[in-house]
VOGU-3710 file (C-alpha; in Angstrom, 3 decimals, decimal comma):
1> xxxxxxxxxx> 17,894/-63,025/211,105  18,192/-61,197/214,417  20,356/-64,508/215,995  22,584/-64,071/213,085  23,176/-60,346/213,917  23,590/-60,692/217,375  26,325/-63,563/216,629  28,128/-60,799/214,244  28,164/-58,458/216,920  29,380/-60,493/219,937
11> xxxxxxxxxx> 31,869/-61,821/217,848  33,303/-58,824/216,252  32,988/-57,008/220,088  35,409/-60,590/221,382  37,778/-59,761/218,842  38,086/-55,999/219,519  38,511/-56,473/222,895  41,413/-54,494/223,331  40,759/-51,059/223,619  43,982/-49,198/222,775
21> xxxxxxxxxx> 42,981/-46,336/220,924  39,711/-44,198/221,520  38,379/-45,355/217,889  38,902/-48,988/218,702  37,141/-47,877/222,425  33,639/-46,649/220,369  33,605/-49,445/217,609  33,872/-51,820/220,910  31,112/-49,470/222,286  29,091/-49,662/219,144
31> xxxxxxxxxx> 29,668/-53,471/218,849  28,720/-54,379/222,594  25,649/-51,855/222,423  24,156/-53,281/219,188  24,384/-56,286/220,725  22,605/-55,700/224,285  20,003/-53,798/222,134  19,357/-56,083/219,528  18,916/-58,870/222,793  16,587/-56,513/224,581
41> xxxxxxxxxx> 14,561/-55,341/221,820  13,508/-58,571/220,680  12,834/-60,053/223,980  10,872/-56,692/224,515  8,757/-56,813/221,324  5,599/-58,538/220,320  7,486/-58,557/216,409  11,088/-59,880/217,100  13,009/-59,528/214,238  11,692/-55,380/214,140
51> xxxxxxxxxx> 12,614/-55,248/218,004  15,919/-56,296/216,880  16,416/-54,064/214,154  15,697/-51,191/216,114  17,213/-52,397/219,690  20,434/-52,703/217,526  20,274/-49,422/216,112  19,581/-47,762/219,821  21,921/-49,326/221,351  25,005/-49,498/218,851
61> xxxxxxxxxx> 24,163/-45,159/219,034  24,167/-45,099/222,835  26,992/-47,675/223,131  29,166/-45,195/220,848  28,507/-42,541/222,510  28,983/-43,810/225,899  32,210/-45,096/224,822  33,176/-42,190/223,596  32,521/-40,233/227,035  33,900/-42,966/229,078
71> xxxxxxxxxx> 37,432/-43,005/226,951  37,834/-39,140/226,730  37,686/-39,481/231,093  40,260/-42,445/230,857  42,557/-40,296/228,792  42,329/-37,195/230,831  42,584/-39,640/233,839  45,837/-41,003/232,003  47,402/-37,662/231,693  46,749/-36,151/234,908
81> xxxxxxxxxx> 48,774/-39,089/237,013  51,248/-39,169/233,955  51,880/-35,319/234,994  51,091/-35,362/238,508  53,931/-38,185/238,355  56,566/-36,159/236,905  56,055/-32,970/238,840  55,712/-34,873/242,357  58,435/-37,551/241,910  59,395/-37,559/245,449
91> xxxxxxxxxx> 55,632/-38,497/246,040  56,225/-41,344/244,359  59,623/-42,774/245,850  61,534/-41,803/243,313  63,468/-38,899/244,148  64,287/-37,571/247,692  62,353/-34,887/249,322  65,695/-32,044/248,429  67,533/-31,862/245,544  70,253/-32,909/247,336
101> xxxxxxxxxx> 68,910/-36,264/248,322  69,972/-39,389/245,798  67,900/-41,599/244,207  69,495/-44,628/243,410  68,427/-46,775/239,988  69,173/-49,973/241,570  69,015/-50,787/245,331  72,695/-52,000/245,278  73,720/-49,470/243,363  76,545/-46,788/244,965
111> xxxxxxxxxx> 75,618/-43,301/243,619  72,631/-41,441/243,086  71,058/-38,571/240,826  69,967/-34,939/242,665  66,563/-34,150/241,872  65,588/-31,666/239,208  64,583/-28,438/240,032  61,162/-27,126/238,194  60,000/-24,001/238,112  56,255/-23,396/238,141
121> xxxxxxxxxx> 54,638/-20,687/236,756  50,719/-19,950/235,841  49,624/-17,986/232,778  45,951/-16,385/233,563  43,387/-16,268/231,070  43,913/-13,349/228,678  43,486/-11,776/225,041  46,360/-11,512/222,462  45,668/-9,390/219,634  42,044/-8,639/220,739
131> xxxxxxxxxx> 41,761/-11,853/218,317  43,309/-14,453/220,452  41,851/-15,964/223,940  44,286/-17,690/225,832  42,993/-19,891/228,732  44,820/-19,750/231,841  47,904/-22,449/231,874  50,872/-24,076/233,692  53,876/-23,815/232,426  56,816/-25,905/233,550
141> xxxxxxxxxx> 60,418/-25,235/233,056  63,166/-27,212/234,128  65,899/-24,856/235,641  68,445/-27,634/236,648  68,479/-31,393/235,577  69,562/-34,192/237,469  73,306/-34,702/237,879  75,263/-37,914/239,117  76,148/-37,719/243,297  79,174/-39,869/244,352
151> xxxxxxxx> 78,091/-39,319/247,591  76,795/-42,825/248,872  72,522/-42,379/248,295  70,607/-41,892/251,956  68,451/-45,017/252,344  65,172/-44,560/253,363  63,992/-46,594/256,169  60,900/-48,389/255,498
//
C-alpha cells in the first residue's frame, strides 16, 4: 500500500512541475510533502504502512503550507523588481539619466524616445470617514510621456 502511494505522489508532483500559479505552487507543495513524509514515516516506524499514512498526512500539511509561504515571497519578490523596473529605467539601461537623453530601440537605429517624467508622491496612513483606514501609499503619476527625438541618440560608452 504505502509504495503505491508514494508512486501516486511522485508522479502527480513530476507532472505538476511547473509552478505557474500559486494554487499549482501548494498542490506541488502538497504532492512533494506527502511524498517525503510518507518515505520518512515508514522508514521511521516499527508499523510501516501506519508510518506512511501519517508521514503522508504531515507532510502533504507542512508541504502546503510551506508552499504557500514560499510563493506569496516569490510574488511580492516579482512585483517589487517589476516596479522598481519601471520607476528606475535608467538603472536598468534603458533610458538615459535626463529626460533629454535618447534611448534607442535598436542599436542601429537613428532616433530615440525622451524619458518620461513621474511624479512621486506618498499618501500617509490616515482615517476616512472615521470608518475607513488607509495605509500609507505611493502614488505614481506620469506628468509627461515619452516623445520621439530626431536628434541622433548619445551612445553610451561601455
Amino acid at each position: 500500500m504505502p509504495k503505491k502511494i508514494i508512486s501516486l505522489v511522485l508522479i502527480s508532483s513530476a507532472l505538476i512541475s511547473s509552478c505557474a500559479t500559486t494554487k499549482r505552487s501548494i498542490i506541488l507543495g502538497l504532492a512533494s510533502g506527502a511524498g517525503a513524509g510518507a518515505v520518512i514515516g515508514s522508514a521511521s516506524s516499527h508499523d510501516r504502512d501506519k508510518g506512511a499514512v501519517t508521514g503522508l498526512a504531515i507532510g502533504a500539511v507542512v508541504g502546503a503550507v510551506a508552499a504557500y509561504f514560499i510563493d506569496d515571497g516569490l510574488q511580492k519578490r516579482d512585483q517589487d523588481t517589476r516596479k522598481d523596473t519601471l520607476f528606475n529605467l535608467e538603472k536598468h539601461g534603458v533610458f538615459g539619466g535626463s529626460p533629454q537623453e535618447n534611448y534607442s530601440p535598436q542599436g542601429n537605429f537613428p532616433y530615440g524616445l525622451t524619458a518620461p517624467v513621474v511624479d512621486e508622491q506618498y499618501i500617509d496612513t490616515h482615517v476616512e470617514e472615521n470608518t475607513k483606514l488607509i495605509e500609507g501609499h505611493k502614488i505614481w503619476t506620469i506628468q509627461d510621456g515619452a516623445q520621439w527625438n530626431l536628434q541622433t541618440p548619445k551612445r553610451k560608452s561601455k
